[in-house]
C-alpha positions in Angstrom: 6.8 150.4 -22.0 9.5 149.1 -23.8 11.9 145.7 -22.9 14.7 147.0 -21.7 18.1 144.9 -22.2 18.7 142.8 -18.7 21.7 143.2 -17.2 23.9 140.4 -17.3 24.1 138.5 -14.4 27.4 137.6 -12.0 28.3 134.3 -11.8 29.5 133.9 -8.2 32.3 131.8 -8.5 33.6 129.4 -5.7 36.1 127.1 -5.5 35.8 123.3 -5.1 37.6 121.7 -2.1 40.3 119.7 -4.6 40.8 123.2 -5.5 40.8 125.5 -2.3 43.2 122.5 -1.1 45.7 123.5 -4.0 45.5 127.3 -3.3 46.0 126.6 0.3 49.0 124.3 -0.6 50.6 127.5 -2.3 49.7 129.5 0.9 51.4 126.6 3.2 54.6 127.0 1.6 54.9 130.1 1.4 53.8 130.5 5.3 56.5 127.5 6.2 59.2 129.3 4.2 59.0 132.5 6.2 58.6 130.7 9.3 61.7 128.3 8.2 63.7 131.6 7.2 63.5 133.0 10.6 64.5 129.8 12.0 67.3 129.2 10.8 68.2 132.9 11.3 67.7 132.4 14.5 69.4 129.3 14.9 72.4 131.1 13.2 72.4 134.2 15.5 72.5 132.2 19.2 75.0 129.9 17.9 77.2 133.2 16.8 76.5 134.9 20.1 77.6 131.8 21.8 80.3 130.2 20.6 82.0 132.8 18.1 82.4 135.6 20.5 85.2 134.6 22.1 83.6 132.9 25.4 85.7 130.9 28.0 86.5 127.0 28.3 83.8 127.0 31.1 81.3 128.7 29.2 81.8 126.3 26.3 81.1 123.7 28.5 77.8 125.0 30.2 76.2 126.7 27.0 74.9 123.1 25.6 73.7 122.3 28.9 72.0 125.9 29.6 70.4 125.6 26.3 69.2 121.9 26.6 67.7 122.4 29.7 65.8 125.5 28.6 64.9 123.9 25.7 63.5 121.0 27.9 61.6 123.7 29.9 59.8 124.9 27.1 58.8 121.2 26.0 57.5 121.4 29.7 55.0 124.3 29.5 54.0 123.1 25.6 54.2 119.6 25.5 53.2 119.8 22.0 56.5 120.5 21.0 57.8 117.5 22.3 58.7 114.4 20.4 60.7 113.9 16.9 58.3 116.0 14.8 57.8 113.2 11.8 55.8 110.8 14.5 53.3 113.6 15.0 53.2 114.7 11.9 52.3 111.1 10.4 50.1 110.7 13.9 48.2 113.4 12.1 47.8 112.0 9.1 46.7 108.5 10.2 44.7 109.3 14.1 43.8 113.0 14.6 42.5 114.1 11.3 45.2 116.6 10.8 45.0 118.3 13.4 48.2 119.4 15.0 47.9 121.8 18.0 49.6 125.4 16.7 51.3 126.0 20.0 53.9 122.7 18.6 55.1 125.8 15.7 56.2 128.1 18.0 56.9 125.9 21.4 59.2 123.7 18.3 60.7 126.6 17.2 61.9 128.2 20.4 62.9 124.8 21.8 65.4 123.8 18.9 66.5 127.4 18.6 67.8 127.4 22.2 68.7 123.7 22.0 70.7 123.6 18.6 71.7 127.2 19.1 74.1 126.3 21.8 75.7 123.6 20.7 73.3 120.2 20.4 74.5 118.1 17.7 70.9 117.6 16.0 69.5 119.2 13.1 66.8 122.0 12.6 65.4 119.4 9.3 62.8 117.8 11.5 61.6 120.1 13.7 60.9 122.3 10.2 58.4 119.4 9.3 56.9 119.5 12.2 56.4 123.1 12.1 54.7 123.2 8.4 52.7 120.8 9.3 51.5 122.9 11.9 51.5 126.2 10.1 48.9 123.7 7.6 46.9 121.9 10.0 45.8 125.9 11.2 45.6 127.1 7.8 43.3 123.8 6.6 40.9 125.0 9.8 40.7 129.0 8.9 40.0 127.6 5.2 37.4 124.9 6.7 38.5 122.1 4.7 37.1 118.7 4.8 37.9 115.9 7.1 39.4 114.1 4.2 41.1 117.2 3.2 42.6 118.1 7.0 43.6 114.3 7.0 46.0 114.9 3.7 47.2 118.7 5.0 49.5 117.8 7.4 52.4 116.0 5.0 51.2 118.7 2.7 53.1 121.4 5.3 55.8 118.5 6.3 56.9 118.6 2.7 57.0 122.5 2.9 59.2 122.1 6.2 61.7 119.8 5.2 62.1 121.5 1.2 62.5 124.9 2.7 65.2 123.0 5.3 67.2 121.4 3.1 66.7 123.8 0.4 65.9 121.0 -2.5 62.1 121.0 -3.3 62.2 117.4 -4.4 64.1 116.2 -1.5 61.2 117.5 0.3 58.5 115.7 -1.6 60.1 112.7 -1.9 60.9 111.9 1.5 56.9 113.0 2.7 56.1 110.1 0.3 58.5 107.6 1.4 58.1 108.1 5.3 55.1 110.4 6.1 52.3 109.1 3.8 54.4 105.8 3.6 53.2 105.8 -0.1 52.9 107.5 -3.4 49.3 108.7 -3.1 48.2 110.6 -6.6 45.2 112.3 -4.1 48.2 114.3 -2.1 51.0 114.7 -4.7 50.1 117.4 -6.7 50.1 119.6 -3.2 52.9 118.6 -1.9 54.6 119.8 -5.0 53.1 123.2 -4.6 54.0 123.6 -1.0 57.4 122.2 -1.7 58.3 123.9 -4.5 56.2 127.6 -3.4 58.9 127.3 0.2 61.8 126.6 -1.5 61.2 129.4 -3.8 60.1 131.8 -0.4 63.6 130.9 1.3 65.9 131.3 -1.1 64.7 135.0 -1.6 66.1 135.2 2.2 68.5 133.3 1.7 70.0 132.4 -1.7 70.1 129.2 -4.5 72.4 127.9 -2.5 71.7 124.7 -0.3 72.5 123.4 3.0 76.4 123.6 1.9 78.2 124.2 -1.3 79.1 120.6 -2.8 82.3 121.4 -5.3 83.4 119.3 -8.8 81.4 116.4 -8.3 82.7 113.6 -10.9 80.7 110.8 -12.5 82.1 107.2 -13.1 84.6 107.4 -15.7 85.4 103.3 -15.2 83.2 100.5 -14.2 85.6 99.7 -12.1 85.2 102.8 -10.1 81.9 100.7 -8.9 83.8 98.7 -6.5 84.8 101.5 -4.5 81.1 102.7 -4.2 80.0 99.0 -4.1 82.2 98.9 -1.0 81.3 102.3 0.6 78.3 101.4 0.2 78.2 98.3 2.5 80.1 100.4 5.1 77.5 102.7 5.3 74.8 100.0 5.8 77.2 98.7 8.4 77.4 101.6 10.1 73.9 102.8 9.6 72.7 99.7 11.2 75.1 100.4 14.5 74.0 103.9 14.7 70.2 102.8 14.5 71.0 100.2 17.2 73.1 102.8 19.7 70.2 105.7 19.3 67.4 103.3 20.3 70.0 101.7 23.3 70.2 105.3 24.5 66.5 106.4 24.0 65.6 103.5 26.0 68.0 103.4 28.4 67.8 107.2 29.3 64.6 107.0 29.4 64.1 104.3 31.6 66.0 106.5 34.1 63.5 108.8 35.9 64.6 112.0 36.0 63.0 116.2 36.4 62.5 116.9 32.6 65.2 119.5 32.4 67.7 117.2 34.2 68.2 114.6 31.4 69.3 117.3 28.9 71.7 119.3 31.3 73.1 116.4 31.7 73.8 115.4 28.3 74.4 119.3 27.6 77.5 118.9 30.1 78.8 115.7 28.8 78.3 117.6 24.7 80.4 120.6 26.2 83.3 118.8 27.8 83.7 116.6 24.6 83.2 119.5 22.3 86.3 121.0 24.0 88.6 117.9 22.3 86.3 118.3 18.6 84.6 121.6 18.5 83.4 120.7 14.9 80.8 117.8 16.9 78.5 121.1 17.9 75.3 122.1 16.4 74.1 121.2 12.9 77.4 120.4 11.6 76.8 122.0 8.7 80.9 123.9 8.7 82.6 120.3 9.6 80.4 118.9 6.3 81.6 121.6 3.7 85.0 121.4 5.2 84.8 118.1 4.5 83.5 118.0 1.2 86.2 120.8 0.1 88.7 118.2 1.1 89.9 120.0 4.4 90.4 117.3 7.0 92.9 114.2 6.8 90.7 110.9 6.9 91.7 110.2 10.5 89.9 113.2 11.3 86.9 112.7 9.5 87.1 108.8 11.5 87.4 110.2 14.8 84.6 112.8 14.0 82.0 110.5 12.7 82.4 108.1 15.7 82.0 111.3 18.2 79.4 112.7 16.7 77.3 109.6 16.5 77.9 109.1 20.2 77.1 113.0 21.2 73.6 113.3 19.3 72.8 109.1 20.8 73.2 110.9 24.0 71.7 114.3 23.7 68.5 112.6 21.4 67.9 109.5 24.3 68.1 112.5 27.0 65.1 113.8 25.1 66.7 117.0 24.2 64.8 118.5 21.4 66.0 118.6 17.8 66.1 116.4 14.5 68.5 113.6 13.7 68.6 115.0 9.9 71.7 116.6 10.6 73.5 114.6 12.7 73.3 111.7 9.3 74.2 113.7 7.1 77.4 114.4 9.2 77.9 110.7 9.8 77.5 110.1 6.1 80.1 112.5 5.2 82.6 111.9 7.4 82.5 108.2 6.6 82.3 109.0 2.4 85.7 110.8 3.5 87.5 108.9 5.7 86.1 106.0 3.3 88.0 107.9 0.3 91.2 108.9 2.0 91.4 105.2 2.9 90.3 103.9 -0.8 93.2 104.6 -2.8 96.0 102.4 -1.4 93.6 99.3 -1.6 91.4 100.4 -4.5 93.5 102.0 -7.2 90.3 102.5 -9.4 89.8 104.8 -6.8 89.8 108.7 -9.0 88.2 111.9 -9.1 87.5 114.5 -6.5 86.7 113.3 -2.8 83.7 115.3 -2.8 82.0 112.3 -5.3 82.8 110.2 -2.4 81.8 112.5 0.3 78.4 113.0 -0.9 77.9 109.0 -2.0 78.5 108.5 1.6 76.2 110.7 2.7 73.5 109.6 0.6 74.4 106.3 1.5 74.1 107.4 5.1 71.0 108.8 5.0 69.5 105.6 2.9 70.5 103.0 5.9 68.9 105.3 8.7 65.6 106.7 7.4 65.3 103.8 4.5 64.2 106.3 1.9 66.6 105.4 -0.7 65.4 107.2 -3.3 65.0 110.7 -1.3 68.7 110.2 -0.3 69.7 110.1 -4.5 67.5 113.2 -5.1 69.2 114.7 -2.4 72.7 113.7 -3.7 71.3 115.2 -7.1 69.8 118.4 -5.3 73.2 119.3 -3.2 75.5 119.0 -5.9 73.5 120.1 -9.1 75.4 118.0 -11.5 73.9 114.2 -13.1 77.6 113.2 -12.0 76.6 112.6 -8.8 73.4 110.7 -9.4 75.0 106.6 -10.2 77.5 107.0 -7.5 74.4 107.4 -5.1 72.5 105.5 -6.4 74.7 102.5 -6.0 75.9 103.1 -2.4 71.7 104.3 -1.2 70.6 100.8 -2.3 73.8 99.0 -1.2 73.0 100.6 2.4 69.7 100.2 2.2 69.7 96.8 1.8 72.8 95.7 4.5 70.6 98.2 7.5 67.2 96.7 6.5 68.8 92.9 6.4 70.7 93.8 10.0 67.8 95.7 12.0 64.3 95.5 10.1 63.5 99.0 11.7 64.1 102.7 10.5 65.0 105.2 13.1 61.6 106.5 12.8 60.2 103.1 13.4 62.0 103.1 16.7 61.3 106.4 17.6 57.3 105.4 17.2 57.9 102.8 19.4 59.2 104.2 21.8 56.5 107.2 22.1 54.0 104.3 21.9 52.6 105.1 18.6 52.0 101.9 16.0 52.3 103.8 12.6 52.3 102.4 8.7 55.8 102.6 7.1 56.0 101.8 3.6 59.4 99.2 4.5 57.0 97.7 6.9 54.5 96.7 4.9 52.6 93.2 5.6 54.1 90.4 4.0 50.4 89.9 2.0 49.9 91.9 -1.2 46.2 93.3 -1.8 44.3 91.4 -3.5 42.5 92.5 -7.0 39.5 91.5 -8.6 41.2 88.5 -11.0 42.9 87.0 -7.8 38.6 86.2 -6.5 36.7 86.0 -10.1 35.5 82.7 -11.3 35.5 82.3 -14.8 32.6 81.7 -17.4 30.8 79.6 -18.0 29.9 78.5 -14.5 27.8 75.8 -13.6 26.0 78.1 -11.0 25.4 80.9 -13.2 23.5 81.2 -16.5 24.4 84.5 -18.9 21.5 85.1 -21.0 21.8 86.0 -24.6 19.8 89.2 -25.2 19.8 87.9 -29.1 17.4 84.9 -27.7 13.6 85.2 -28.0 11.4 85.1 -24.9 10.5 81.2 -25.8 14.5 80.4 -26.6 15.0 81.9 -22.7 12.3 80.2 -21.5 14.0 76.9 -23.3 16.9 77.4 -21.8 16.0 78.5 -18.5 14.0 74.9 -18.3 17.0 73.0 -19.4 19.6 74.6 -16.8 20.4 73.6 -13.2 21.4 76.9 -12.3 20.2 79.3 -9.6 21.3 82.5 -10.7 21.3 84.4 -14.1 23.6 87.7 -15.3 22.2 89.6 -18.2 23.5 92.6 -20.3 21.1 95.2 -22.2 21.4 96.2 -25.2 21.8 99.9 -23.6 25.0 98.1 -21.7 23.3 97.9 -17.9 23.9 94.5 -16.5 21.7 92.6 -14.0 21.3 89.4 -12.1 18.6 87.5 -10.5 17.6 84.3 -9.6 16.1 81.7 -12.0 12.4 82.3 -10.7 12.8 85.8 -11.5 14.2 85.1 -14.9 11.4 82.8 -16.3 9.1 85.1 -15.0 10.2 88.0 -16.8 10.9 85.4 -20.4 7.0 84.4 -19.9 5.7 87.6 -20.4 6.7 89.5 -23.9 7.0 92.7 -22.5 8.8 92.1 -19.2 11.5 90.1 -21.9 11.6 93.3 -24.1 12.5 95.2 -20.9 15.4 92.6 -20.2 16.8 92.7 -23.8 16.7 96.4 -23.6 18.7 96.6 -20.6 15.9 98.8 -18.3 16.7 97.3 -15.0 16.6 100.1 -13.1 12.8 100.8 -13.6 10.9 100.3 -10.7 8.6 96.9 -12.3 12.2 95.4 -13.0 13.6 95.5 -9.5 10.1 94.5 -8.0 10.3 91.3 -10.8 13.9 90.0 -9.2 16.6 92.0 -11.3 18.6 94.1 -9.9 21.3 96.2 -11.8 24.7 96.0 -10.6 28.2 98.0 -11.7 30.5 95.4 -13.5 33.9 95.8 -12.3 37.4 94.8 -14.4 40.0 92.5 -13.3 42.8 94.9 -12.4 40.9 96.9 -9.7 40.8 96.3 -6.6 38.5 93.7 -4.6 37.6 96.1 -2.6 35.8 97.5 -5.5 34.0 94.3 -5.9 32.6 94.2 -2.1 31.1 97.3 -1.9 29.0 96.2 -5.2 28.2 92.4 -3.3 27.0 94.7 -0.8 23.8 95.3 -2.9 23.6 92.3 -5.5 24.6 88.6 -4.7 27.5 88.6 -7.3 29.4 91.4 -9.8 30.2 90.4 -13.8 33.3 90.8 -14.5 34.4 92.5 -17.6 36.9 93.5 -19.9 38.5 97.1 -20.5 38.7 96.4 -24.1 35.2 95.2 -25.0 32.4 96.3 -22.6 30.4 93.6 -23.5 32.9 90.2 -22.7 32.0 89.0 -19.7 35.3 87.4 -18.1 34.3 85.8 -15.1 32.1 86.5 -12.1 32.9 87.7 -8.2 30.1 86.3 -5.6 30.6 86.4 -1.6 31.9 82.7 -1.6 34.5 84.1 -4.2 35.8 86.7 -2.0 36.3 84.3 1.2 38.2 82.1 -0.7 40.5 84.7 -2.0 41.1 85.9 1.4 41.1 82.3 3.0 44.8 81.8 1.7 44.6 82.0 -2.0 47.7 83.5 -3.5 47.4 87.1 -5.2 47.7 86.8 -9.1 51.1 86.9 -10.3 51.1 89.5 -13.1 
């Protein structure tokens, strides 16, 4: 019988986690785009059948309150939905694993939908993170990802929410790593990206390039003397950042130290929204018509004044009665009706003062948005984002860090700090970070030579170790084979090895890990480098009684040594190296 040719065989292929995590990231934002799409659509078609249908005075008055108060009810039958969105979706990250509970997506979205719809002045921004994160957390259990894996989903779908919200895919990654992961983590940011980028792209097939609102000319600095203007703006907005931080947390605290039926609270604060929106109209909702009027240089800077101190007092009230909705919105109205009112005001006491208002305008609100959430450098991406032009990128820039610094100096908490507080939740927040930097390996490592510790020479002869092992007061010795392994042991061990010809020829060598060598006292150990951190160091003390220190450049020079005493003098007060 003849050999017949085999057929070739089929490599089944599967995917890694790392890289089923990256395919679900493209999935996620696609998923949160749609689902962002329709909420917004939503949003758009109740506030239309409410308020621009020609309803009376009394009806403009009730429909915030109806809408509050059914909003509150469905908080009610799915608590999940309760709550700011970000805290649950970093409570995610850090305590539950990543799980969120799916009813939050569509409890979230028909709460803020009814809520926003008819008139609260908060934004749809967080509640869109909230509901990615969701639309992830479920998606990371169908895929059956790792725990480590579900941990990192949830700001994976938060970016997808807020990108798809705002419309700007970097805005949308940035702020997850400023204020959700509290960090830049290289383990998450490649699928944040994805999501980001994969809902922006998803929503603006529904709903065009365009973002939140059309930004027009947008100037850049044609005189450094333009930067006292924006020097200036920007310490107003810190100023005022820092009082609306303070009034929102008065009024969450307050409100909610009354003890009221859960739909009470927000028909009350409905009412009092309706009877003021019957002076300022523009107060209602998102906001988002008032900000492009504003921008397009449509309102005196009186106007703008009035509208910014209204509108920071409606959404303290509605957001302390609990209603539900994001305060995305309502700071990026306060931040552009300061910018304006700040540059109608500017040029009879600033005559550097030039250019469009709209440079202004969006300053402010970047500056705005830096004070309250302290992501500075999501706020100058976001400037960048709105008005597609480098112009607007220094005048940011400059008024974001200005604010940033005057709110943190004022009140040390973010809005989102508070708002943890106040749901009882202790979360990390990278401009709350402990006062002690983390220590690295160089900040616990003694240096060589050291009287405790002998480094045998590999180039010596069994009866020139021996020599020298007699001569030395030392309890401990650290070798490195020729093959590159290093080892310690203990003197005994050492002499032991250097009286016997082969056991020495095993040393020089470098074959520690043989079964004779770690039953004669050596045991091989990882040497670590300087820069990393100590942590690195104490999981290798955990299985020899000190770690050689190396360097990165040469493998074989032995910088210094790390033993257990080492470590609890680093962390006993020593001072982290100063690079």
């Amino acid at each position: 019988m003849s050999d017949l040719p085999r057929a070739p065989s089929l490599r089944v292929w599967t995917l890694t986690d790392a890289q089923r995590f990256l395919v679900l990231a493209v999935l996620i934002g696609v998923c949160t785009g749609l689902v962002v799409v329709c909420f917004h659509a939503a949003i758009e078609l109740v506030d239309y059948s409410v308020h621009d249908t020609g309803t009376t005075s009394l009806m403009q008055v009730l429909w915030p309150a109806l809408g509050a108060a059914a909003a509150a009810l469905v908080v009610r039958l799915v608590p999940a939905s309760g709550g700011s969105g970000i805290v649950q979706t970093k409570s995610a990250l850090y305590v539950s694993n990543g799980h969120i509970p799916f009813a939050a997506v569509p409890g979230k979205f028909s709460a803020c939908v009814l809520s926003i719809g008819t008139g609260t002045p908060l934004g749809p921004e967080d509640p869109a993170l909230l509901m990615g994160a969701g639309i992830a957390s479920r998606l990371g259990q169908v895929f059956g990802l790792t725990q480590r894996s579900m941990r990192l989903i949830a700001p994976t779908g938060a970016a997808a929410g807020i990108a798809a919200a705002f419309n700007t895919p970097i805005t949308g990654v940035l702020f997850v790593m400023e204020e959700v992961v509290a960090g830049f983590d290289a383990a998450v940011m490649g699928s944040i990206v994805l999501a980001a980028v994969s809902s922006v792209v998803t929503s603006r097939l529904f709903l065009g390039e365009s973002p939140l609102f059309s930004v027009p000319e947008v100037a850049a600095i044609s005189h450094p003397s333009e930067l006292v203007a924006y020097t200036a703006l920007g310490v107003v907005a810190g100023l005022f950042a820092t009082a609306y931080v303070r009034l929102m947390s008065l009024l969450r605290y307050k409100l909610g130290a009354i003890h009221l039926p859960p739909t009470v609270g927000p028909l009350c604060a409905g009412l009092m929204v309706g009877l003021v929106a019957l002076a300022w109209p523009d107060v209602l909702g998102t906001g988002y018509r008032a900000m492009d009027a504003a921008l397009h240089n449509q309102y005196a800077w009186s106007t703008m004044a009035t509208l910014a101190i209204v509108k920071m007092l409606v959404s303290g009230v509605a957001f302390g009665a609990g209603t539900p909705g994001g305060l995305f919105a309502p700071t990026l109205f306060l931040g552009v009706m300061v910018g304006g009112a700040f540059g109608g005001l500017a040029p009879a006491w600033l005559p550097m003062v030039s250019g469009p208002q709209s440079t202004m305008v969006l300053a402010g609100m970047a500056a705005m948005f830096a004070g309250v959430f302290r992501a500075p450098m999501t706020a100058v991406f976001m400037a960048f984002e709105l008005s597609g032009t480098a112009g607007s990128i220094v005048p940011a820039m400059v008024t974001s860090t200005l604010a940033f610094l005057v709110a943190r100096q004022l009140h040390r908490q973010s809005i989102l700090d508070l708002v943890a507080e106040h749901e009882g939740a202790v979360l990390p927040s990278a401009r709350l970070v402990r006062p002690e930097a983390p220590l690295h390996v160089e900040d616990a490592m003694a240096p060589t030579p050291s009287s405790s510790v002998l480094v045998l020479d590999v180039a010596w002869s069994a009866a020139e170790a021996r020599a020298m092992l007699d001569n030395s007061a030392t309890t401990r010795v650290v070798v490195q084979g020729r093959s590159g392994r290093w080892a310690v042991a203990d003197v005994a061990a050492a002499r032991v090895a250097a009286e016997h010809e082969l056991a020495w020829a095993a040393v020089q060598h470098g074959d520690f890990r043989t079964d004779g060598m770690a039953a004669s006292g050596f045991l091989s150990v990882e040497p670590v480098y300087p820069d990393e951190w100590l942590d690195v160091a104490l999981r290798q003390l955990a299985r020899a009684p000190l770690v050689p220190v190396i360097s990165r450049l040469n493998h074989r020079q032995l910088l210094g040594l790390v033993d257990q005493a080492d470590v609890r003098r680093a962390y006993g007060g020593a001072a982290p190296h100063e690079a």
